[in-house]
N, C-alpha and C positions, 0 to 999 in steps of 0.2 A: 623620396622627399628628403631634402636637403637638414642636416640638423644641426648642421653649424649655427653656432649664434650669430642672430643678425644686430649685423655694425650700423649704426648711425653715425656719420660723418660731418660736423660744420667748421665750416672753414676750408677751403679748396683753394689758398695760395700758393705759391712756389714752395712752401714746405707741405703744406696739408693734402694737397691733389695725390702726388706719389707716394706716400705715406697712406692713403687712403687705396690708392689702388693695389697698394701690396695685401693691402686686405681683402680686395676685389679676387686678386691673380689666385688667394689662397684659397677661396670658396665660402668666403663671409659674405653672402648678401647685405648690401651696403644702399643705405639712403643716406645723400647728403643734399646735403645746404649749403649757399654764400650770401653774403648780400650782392654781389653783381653775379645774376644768375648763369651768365652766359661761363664764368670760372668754372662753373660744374658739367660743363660740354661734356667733354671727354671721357669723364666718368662713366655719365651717362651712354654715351656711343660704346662705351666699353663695358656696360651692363649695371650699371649700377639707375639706381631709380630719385628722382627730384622730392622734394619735399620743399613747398614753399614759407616755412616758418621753422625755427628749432623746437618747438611743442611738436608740429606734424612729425620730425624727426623722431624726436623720443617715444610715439606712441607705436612707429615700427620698427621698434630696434629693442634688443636685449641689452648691449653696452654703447653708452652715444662718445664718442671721442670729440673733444674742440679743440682748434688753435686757432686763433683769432688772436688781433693786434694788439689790445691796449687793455688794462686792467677794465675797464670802463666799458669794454667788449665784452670782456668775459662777465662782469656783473649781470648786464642786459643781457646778453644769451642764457642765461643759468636763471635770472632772476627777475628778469623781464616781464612785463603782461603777457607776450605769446614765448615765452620762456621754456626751457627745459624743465624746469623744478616745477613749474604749474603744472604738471601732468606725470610727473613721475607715481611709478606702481613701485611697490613691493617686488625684491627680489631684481630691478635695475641698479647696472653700475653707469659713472657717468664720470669720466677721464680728462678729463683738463691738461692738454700737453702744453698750453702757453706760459709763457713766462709771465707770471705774473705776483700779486704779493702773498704773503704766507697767511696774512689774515683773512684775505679773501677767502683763498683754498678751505680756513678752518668752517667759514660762511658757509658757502654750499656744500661742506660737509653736513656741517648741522639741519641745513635745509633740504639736503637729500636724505638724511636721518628720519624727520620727520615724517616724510612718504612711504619709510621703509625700506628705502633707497640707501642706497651705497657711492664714496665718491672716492675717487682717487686724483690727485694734482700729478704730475707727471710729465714735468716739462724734459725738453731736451738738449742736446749741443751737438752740432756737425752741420748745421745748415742745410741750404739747398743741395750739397753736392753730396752728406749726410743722409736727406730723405731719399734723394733719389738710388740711392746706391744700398737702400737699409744697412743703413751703418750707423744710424744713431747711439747717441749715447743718453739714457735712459735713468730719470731721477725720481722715485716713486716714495708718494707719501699719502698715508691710508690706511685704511683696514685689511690687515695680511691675509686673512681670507678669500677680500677681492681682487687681490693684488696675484695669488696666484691663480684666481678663474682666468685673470686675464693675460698674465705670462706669459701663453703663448702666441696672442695676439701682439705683444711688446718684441718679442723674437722675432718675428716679422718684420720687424720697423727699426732693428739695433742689433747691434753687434753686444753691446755693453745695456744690461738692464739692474738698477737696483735701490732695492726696496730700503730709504732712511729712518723711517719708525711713521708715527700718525700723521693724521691731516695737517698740512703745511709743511713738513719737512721736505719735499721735493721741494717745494720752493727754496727753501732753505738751501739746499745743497745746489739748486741750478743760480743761486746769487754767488755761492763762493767759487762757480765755475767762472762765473762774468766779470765778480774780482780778478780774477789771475789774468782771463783777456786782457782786461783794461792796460794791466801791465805790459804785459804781454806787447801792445798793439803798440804803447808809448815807446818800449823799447828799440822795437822792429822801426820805427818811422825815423826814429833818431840817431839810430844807427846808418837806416842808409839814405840819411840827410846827410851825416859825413862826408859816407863813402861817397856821394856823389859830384863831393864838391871840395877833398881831401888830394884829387889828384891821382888816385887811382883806379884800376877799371873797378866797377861796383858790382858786378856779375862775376868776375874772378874772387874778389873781396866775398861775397855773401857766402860759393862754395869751399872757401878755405875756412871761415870760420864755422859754417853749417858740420861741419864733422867734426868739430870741439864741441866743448860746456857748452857755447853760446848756442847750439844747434837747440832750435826746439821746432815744431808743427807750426805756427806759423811766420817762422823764418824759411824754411823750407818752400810753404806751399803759400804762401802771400808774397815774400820776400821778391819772386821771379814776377809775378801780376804788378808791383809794384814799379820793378824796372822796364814795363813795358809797358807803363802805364794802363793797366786796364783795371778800371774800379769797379768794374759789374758786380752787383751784389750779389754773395752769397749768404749776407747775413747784412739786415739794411742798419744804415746808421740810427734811424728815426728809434727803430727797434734797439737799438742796443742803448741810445739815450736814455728812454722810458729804462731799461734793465738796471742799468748807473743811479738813475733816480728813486727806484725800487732798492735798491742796496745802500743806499746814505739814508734813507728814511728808516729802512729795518735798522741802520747800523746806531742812529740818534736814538731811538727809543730804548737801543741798547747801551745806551751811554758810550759808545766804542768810535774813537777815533780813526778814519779812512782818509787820511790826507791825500795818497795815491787815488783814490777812488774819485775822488771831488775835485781833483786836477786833471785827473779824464775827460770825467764829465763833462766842463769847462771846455775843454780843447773838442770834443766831438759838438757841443751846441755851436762851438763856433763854428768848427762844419758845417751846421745846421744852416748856417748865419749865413752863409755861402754859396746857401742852396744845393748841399750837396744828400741833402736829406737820405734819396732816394738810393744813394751809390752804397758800395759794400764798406765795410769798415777800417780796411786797408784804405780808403780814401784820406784818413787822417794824416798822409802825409801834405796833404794839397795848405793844412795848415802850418805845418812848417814852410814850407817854401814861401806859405805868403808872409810869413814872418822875418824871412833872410834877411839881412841889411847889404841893397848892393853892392853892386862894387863899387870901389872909386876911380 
C-alpha cells in the first residue's frame, strides 16, 4: 500500500496539467479538478482520478494544490459553497500556486486555521515551458512547518523553492518578480522596435548585445520569438494584466509610487484592446508597431 500523500489537484491549464503530473510520475496519488472537465483527460489516462467539485478534492487528498486564473478564482475555489475550506480536516495543507493578492492568501490562511488546517500561498515564475520542464521558480509563504512537509513535493515542480516568512509573503515576493518583468518586457520591445527599423539586421543587433550588461533571460529567450514573430503564450497577457493590477493596488495602500509599473500596465491593456489577450507577453511589441508614425 502506497503511503505517499495523496495530492489534490485544481486547475489543469497549461501550467497546472504538468505541474500536476510530476506529481503523478512521482507516486502521489493525485485527484484533480478544472471547470472544463475534459482539461483533466490526460491526467486521468495517466492515472490520476476526477473529482467533480474542489470539496470532492479535498476530502481525498492530504495536500490540495490550486492554480486557477483570477483572484476571484481562487476566492470561489477556497471559499465557495462546494469550496475547499467547507470541508477541510485537521492536519490538511492546502497550497495556492496562483498569482494572486497577499490579502487573499492571509484569508484562506485564517480560514484553513479555523479547520485546523494549514495553508500555504506559493505562487511561481517560469511559465509553461517552466512547468513543463520542473524548472519553476518557487515563492512560499506560510507556516514553516508545512512548508517543509511539502518541500519535497515543491522539488518536483522547481529548480528554485523559497520559503519568505507567513501567509502572503509568497505573494509578496511573486509581485516583486512581475515588477522586474514589466520592465523587463518594456525594455526588450523597445529595443528591438529600434533595431528593427534603425537599419540594421536585428538578429545580429540582439546577439551582439545579448553577451554584454544588456544581456538578460528574456532578451535571450523572447528576444528570438519576437523576431519571428511568434507570440504563443508562455505566460498569457490577460494573466500578467490582472498581476500589474494586483501590484499597483498592494503598491497604493502602501503609499509607494510605481510609475514604471502603471505605464506597463497601460501599454499590456492596450494589448488587451487589440485583442491580443490570449497571446504571450512578448506580444507587447504589436503595440509599438501600432504606434510608429509612418513614413512619409
Amino acid at each position: 500500500m502506497s503511503t505517499a500523500l495523496r495530492v489534490g489537484w485544481i486547475g489543469t491549464g497549461v501550467m497546472g496539467a504538468p505541474m500536476a503530473g510530476h506529481l503523478l510520475a512521482a507516486g502521489h496519488p493525485v485527484t484533480a479538478y478544472n471547470r472544463s472537465k475534459d482539461k483533466t483527460d490526460k491526467l486521468v489516462a495517466a492515472g490520476a482520478s476526477y473529482a467533480p467539485t474542489p470539496a470532492e478534492v479535498a476530502k481525498n487528498s492530504d495536500v490540495i494544490f490550486t492554480i486557477v486564473g483570477f483572484p476571484s478564482d481562487v476566492r470561489e475555489t477556497y471559499l465557495g459553497k462546494t469550496g475547499i475550506c467547507s470541508v477541510l480536516q485537521k492536519g490538511q495543507i492546502v497550497v495556492d500556486m496562483t498569482t494572486s493578492q497577499p490579502s487573499l492568501a492571509k484569508e484562506i490562511a485564517a480560514a484553513a486555521a479555523e479547520k485546523g488546517a494549514v495553508s500555504l500561498d506559493a505562487p511561481v515564475s517560469g511559465g509553461q515551458a517552466g512547468a513543463e520542464g520542473a524548472k519553476l521558480t518557487i515563492m512560499v509563504g506560510g507556516d514553516a512547518g508545512a512548508y517543509e512537509k511539502v518541500l519535497p513535493m515543491f522539488q518536483k515542480l522547481g529548480k528554485s523553492v523559497t520559503r519568505l516568512g507567513e501567509a502572503g509573503s509568497g505573494q509578496h515576493c511573486k509581485l516583486v518578480n512581475q515588477i522586474l518583468i514589466a520592465g523587463h518586457m518594456l525594455a526588450l520591445a523597445e529595443s528591438l522596435t529600434y533595431a528593427k527599423n534603425c537599419g540594421i539586421d536585428p538578429t545580429t543587433a540582439l546577439n551582439a548585445v545579448s553577451a554584454g550588461a544588456a544581456g538578460s533571460w528574456a532578451l535571450s529567450n523572447l528576444g528570438p520569438r519576437i523576431l519571428k514573430d511568434d507570440y504563443a503564450a508562455g505566460f498569457y497577457v490577460d494573466h500578467f494584466v490582472k498581476d500589474l493590477g494586483i501590484a499597483l493596488d498592494e503598491a497604493k495602500e502602501m503609499k509607494l509610487s510605481l510609475p514604471m509599473v502603471a505605464l506597463a500596465e497601460q501599454m499590456y491593456i492596450a494589448l488587451q484592446a487589440q485583442g491580443h489577450g490570449r497571446l504571450g507577453t512578448q506580444a507587447i511589441t504589436k503595440v509599438y508597431e501600432s504606434i510608429r508614425k509612418p513614413s512619409c
